[in-house]
C-alpha positions in Angstrom: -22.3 120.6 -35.0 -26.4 119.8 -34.8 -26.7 116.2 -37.5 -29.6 115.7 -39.4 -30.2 113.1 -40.7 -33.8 113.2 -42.5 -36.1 115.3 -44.0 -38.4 115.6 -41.3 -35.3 116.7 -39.1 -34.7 119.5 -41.6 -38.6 120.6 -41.2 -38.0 120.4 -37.7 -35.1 122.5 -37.8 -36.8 125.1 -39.9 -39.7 125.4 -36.9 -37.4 125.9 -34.2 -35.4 128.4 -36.4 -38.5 130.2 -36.5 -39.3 130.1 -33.3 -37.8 132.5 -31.6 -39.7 135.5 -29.3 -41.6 137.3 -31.4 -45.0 139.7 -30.8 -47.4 138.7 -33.4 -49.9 141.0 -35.0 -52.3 139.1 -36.9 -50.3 137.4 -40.1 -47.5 139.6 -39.3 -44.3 138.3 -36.9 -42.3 140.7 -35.3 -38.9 140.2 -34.3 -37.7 142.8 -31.4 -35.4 140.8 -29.8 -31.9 139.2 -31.0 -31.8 136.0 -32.9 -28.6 134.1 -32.2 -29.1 131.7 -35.0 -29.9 131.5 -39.1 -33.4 132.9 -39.2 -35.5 131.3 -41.7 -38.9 132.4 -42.6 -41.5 130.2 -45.1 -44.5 132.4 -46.8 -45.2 134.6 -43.5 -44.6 138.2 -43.4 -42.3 139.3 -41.3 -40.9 142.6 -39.7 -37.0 142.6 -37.8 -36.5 145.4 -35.5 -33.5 143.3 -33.2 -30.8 141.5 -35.0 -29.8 138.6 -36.6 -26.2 137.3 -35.7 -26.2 135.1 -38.8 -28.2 134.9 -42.0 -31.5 135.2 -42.9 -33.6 133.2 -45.8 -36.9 134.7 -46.4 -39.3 132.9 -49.1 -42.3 133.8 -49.9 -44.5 136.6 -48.0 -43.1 140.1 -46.8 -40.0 141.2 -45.3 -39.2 144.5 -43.9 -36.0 144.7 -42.1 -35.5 148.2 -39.9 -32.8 146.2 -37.9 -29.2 144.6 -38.4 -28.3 141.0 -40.1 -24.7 140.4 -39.2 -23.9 137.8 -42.6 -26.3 137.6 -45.6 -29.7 138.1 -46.8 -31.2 136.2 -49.2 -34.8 136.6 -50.2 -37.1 134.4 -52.8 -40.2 135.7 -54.4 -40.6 138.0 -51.7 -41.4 141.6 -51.1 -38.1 143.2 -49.4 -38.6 146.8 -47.7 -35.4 147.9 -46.5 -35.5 150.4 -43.8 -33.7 153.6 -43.2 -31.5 152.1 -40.2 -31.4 148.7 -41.3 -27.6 147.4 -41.7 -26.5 144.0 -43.5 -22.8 142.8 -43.1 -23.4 140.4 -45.9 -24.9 140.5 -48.8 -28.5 140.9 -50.0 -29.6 139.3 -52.8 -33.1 138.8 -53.8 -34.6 136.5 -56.2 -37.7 137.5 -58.0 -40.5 139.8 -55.6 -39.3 143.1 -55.2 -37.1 145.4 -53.4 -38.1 148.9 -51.9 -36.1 151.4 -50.2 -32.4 150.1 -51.5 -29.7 151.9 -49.5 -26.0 151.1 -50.8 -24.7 152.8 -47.8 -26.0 150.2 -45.1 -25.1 147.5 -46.5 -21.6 146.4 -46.7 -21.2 143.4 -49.0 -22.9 143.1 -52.5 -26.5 143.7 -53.6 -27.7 141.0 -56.3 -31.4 141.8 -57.4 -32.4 139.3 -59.9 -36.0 141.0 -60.9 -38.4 138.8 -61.7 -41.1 137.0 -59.7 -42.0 133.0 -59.7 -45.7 134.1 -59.3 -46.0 136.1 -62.3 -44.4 134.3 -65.2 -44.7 135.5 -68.7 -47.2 134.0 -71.0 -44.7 133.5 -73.7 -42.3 131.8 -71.5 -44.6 129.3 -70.3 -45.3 128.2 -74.0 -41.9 127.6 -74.8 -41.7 125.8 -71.5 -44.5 123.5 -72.5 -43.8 123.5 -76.0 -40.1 122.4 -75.8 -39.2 119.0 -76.6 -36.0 118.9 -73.9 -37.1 120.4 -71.3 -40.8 120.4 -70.1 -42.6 122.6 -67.2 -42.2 120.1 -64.3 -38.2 120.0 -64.3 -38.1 123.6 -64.4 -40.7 123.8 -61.5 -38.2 121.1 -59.8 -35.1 122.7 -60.5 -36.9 125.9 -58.5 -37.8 123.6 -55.8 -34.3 122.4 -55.6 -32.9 125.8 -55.5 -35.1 127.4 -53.0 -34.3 123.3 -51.6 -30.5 123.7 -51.9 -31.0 127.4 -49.7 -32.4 126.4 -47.5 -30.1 123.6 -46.3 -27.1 125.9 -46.7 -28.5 128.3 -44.2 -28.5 125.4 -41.7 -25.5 123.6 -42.3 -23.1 126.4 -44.1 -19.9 124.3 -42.6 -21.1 121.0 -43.6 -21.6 122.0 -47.2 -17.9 123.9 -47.2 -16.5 120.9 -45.8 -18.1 118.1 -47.8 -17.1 120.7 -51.4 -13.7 120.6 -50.5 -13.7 116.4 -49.9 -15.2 116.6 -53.6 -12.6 119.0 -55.1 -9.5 116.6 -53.2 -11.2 113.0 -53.6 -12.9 113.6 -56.7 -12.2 109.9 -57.8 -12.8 108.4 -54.7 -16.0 110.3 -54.4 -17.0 108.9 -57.7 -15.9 105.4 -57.5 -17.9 105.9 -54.1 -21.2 107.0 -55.5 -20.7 103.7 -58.4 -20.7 101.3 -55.2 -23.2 103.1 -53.3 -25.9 102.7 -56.4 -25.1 99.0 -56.1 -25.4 98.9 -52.8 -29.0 101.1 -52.9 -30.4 98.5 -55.2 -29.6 95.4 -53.4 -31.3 97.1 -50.3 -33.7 98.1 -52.8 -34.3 94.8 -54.1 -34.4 92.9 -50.7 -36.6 95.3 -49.0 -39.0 94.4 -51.8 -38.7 90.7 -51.2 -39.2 91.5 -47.7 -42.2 93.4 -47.9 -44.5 91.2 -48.7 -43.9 90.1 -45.3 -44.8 93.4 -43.8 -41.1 93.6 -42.3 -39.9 95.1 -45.2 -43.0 98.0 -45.7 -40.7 100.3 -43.0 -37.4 99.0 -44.1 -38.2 100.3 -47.8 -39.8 103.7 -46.0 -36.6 104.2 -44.2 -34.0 103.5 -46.8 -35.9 105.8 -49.3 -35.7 108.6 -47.1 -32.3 107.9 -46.5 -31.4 108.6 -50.4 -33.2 111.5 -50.7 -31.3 112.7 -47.8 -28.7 111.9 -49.3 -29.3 112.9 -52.8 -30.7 116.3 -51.6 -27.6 116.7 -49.5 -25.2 115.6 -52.2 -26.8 117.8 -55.0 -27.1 121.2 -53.0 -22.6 120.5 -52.7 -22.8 119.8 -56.2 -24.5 122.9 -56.9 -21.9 124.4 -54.6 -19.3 123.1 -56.2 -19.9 124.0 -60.2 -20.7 127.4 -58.9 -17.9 128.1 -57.6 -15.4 126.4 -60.1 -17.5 128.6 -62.5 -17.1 131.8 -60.7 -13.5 131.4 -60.4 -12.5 130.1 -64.3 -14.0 133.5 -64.8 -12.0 135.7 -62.4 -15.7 137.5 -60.8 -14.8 139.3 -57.6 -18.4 137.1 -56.4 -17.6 135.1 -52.8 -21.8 134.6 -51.9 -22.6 131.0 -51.6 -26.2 131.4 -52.7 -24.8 132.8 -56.1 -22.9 129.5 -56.4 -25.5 127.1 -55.6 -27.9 129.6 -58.2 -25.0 129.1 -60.7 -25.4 125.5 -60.2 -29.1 125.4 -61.0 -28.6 127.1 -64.2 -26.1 124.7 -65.5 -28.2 121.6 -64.5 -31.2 123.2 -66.4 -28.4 124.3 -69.5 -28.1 120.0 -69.4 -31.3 119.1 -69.8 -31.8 121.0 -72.9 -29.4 118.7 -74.3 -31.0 115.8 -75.4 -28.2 112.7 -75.3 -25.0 114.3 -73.9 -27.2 116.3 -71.2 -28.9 112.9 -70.3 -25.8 111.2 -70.0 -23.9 114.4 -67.4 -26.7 114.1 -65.3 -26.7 110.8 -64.3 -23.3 110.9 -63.7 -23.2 113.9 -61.8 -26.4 111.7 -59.7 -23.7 108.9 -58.9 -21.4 111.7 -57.8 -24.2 113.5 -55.7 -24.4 110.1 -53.9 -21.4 109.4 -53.8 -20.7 113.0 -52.2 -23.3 112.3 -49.6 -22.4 108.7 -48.6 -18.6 109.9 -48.3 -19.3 113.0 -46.0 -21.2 110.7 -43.7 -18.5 107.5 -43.3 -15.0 109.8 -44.1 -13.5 108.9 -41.1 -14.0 105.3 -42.5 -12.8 105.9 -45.5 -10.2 108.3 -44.7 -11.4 110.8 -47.4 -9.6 114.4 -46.0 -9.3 117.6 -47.7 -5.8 119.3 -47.9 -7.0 121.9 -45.2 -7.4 118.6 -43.0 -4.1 117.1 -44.5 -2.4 120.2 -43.4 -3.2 120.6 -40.2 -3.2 116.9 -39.2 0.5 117.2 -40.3 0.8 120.4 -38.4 -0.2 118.4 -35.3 2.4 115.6 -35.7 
């Protein structure tokens, strides 16, 4: 599996993703030939004739699909034009934009088409956004961010974010005793890259270990997301198995928390220590011998 271990890794991964052959007709990409990878596509407008062996994240811009995506779709204030041959193995499910010529028939898992669009928000909504005394515009702008964020990672490392749920859901504990020592460990760093700047030596120590948390705090929060979503969707029995309904699921609840004022407060910064605590484990669980029952199972299957 491809690591990545930064932000600008990520960004770097999204370019290549993108760039695969494609005949471009003024600010529209066309994609005749097959893409063997996840295709991701940021604010462009975009028209697939080949296929797509995996999944495909459009957000922003224009999609119109007249040929075959073998796993899901998932689209993000976007305008989606379905073709009359297209086929899609997965499921589609677009957030906000719009959705033209919707055929059932073609496409094998579940349609999700949650109709609104980012660009256009009601007046009235707005107001109560600004006017509220829990919740203001900014985190709701953020927890969009860190959806469309959350995404966006899953579409490049699906296995990573499987894997790293499951070490959550059978070291749930560990992970969190984890994340305590890993916040006391950020701030000593913290505090002694400080010291140390004012020596210059510490100016690209402090860059580096800040973009190492978010990293890991990005990372951390789009298994967390992951992980509520899920435990969600099963408590209620929904015959729902798409992992960008989970990590959605998991936005809503983290804005549901910060319209409470104390308790919400108090759930979020724990679920934080957990986040890093999730990321820091993933990275060093050979080290700390964190392993899912899957693993437990087949390690004892081997012996």
């Amino acid at each position: 599996m491809i690591k990545r271990t930064s932000i600008l890794s990520i960004f770097l991964i999204l370019i290549s993703v993108s760039g695969f052959p494609a005949q471009i007709d003024g600010k529209v990409k066309v994609y005749n030939k097959v893409v063997e990878n996840n295709l991701v596509s940021l604010g462009k407008n975009i028209i697939i004739n080949g296929d797509v062996e995996k999944s495909l994240i459009k957000i922003g811009g224009s999609l119109k699909l007249n040929g075959n995506v073998k796993k899901d779709v998932v689209c993000i204030s976007a305008k989606v034009e379905l073709g009359e041959d297209c086929t899609i193995d997965g499921d589609l499910i677009v957030i906000g934009g719009s959705l033209e010529g919707e055929n059932k028939n073609n496409i094998k898992g579940d349609i999700h088409n949650i109709n609104f669009s980012f660009e256009k928000i009601d007046t009235s909504l707005t107001s109560i956004v600004f006017n509220s005394k829990t919740i203001n515009l900014l985190k709701t702008l953020f927890l969009i961010l860190s959806l469309i964020v959350s995404l966006i990672i899953f579409g490049i490392i699906p296995v990573k974010v499987k894997k790293a749920e499951e070490l959550l859901c059978d070291n749930t504990l560990r992970i969190g005793s984890l994340g305590i020592l890993s916040v006391l460990a950020f701030v000593i760093f913290f505090l002694i890259s400080v010291v140390l700047s004012f020596m210059y030596i510490g100016i690209p120590i402090l860059l580096v270990l800040l973009i190492l948390l978010i990293c890991i705090l990005v990372f951390g929060r789009t298994v967390m997301y992951y992980f509520i979503g899920q435990k969600i969707i099963t408590k209620l029995n929904l015959s729902i198995f798409s992992p960008a309904i989970y990590i959605l699921i998991g936005v809503i609840i983290y804005l549901i928390l910060n319209y409470i004022p104390v308790a919400g407060f108090i759930i979020l910064k724990v679920l934080t220590v957990f986040e890093l605590g999730i990321g820091v484990g993933f990275i060093f669980r050979k080290k700390f011998n964190l392993k899912s029952i899957s693993e437990f199972v087949a390690d004892y299957g081997n012996e």
